[in-house]
N, C-alpha and C positions, 0 to 999 in steps of 0.2 A: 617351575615351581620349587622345585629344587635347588636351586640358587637362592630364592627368594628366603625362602626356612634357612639356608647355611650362613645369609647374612645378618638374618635376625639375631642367629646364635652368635656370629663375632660379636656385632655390635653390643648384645646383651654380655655377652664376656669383656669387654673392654670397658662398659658399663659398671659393671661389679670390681672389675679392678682398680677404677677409678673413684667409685668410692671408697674402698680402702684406705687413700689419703685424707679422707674429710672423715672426724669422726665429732659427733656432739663432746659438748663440755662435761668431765665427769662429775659424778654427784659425790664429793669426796670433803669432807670439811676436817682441817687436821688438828681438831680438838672435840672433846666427848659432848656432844652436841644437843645429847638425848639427857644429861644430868637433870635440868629442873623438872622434866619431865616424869624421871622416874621417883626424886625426890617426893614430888606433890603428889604424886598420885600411888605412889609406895609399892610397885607390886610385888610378889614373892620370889623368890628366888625360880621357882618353877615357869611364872607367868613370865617372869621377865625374860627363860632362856626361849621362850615362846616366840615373845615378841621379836626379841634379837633374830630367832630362827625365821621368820617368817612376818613380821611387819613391816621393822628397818629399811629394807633394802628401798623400797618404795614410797614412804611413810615420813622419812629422817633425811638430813643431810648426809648420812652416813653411809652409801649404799657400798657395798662390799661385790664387786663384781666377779662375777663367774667367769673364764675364759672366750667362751661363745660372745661376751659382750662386746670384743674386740673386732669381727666378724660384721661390718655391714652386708645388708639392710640391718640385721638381727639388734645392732645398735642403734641405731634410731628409731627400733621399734622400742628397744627397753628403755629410752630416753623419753619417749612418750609417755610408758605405763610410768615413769618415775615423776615426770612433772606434774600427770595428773593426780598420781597418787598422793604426793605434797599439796596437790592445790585444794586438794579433799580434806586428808588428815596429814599434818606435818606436825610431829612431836620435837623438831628441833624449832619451834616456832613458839612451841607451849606455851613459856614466861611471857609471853607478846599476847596469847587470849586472854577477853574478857573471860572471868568467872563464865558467865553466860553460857560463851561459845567452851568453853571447855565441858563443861554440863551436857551442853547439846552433842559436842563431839564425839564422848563417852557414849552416849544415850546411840547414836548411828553406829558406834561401833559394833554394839550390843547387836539392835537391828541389822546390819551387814552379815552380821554371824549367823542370827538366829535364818533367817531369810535365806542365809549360802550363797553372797553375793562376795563374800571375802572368806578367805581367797580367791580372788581372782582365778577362773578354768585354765586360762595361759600359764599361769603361776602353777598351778596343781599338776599339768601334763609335766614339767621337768621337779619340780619339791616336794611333788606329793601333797597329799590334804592336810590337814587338819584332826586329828583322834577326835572323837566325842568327845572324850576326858579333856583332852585341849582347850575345845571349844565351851565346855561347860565352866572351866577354872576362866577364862577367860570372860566370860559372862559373868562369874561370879563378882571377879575382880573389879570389873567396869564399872557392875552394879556399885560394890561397896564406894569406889572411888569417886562415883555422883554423888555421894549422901554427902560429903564436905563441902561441894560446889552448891546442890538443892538446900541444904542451910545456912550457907552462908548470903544464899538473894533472898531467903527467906526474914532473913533480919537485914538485910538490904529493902527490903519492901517492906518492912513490919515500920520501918523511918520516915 
């Protein structure tokens, strides 16, 4: 039995080393990716170091990686949460929404916060949460930044 358990552990060690040389593609775009985004939807200086702090990394093309990310499995775990995160909300994508869908994406954001589904618990055990205060300027933000999108289909429909 003994034998059985010491070879699981080589193999699982020679397995881990071997990943080391395969690592996913990084999420690095080497220009400011997030510009029309923050443009159209304006946030404040506070929200924006919000967002930077704690959206970006998953959210953007931009993602700013932490040491740990170099580190398989733990990299292709964060290469998951980052593609899914984009396939959700990607603000390096923004200028490419319909009105609509920016409307709508805003409006999930809101809902994600209020709800406590973002951040993400994996995200929270190493970054920490969210302040209320955070979470409220952000709400607030969201909200205001729909009311340009909700007027502007509204005279799209009014046609």
């Amino acid at each position: 039995m003994k034998r059985i358990i010491k070879g699981i552990a080589i193999l699982a060690l020679i397995t881990l080393v071997v990943l080391q040389f395969f690592r996913p593609e990084k999420n690095e775009s080497g220009y400011d990716s997030i510009a029309n985004f923050k443009a159209d939807t304006k946030p404040s200086e506070e929200v924006a170091r919000i967002l930077k702090a704690n959206c970006y990394d998953c959210h953007s093309n931009q993602t700013h990686y932490p040491w740990y990310a170099e580190i398989a499995p733990v990299s292709f775990w964060l290469d998951e949460h980052i593609r899914h995160g984009k396939g959700e909300f990607n603000v390096s994508a923004w200028s490419q929404y319909s009105v609509k869908k920016k409307d709508h994406k805003l409006e999930e954001l809101i809902e994600e916060i209020k709800e406590k589904e973002m951040p993400l618990p994996s995200y929270t055990w190493i970054h920490g949460d969210l302040t209320s205060d955070e979470k409220t300027l952000l709400i607030q933000w969201a909200t205001l930044a729909r009311m340009q999108y909700r007027e502007t289909l509204q005279i799209l429909g009014s046609h």
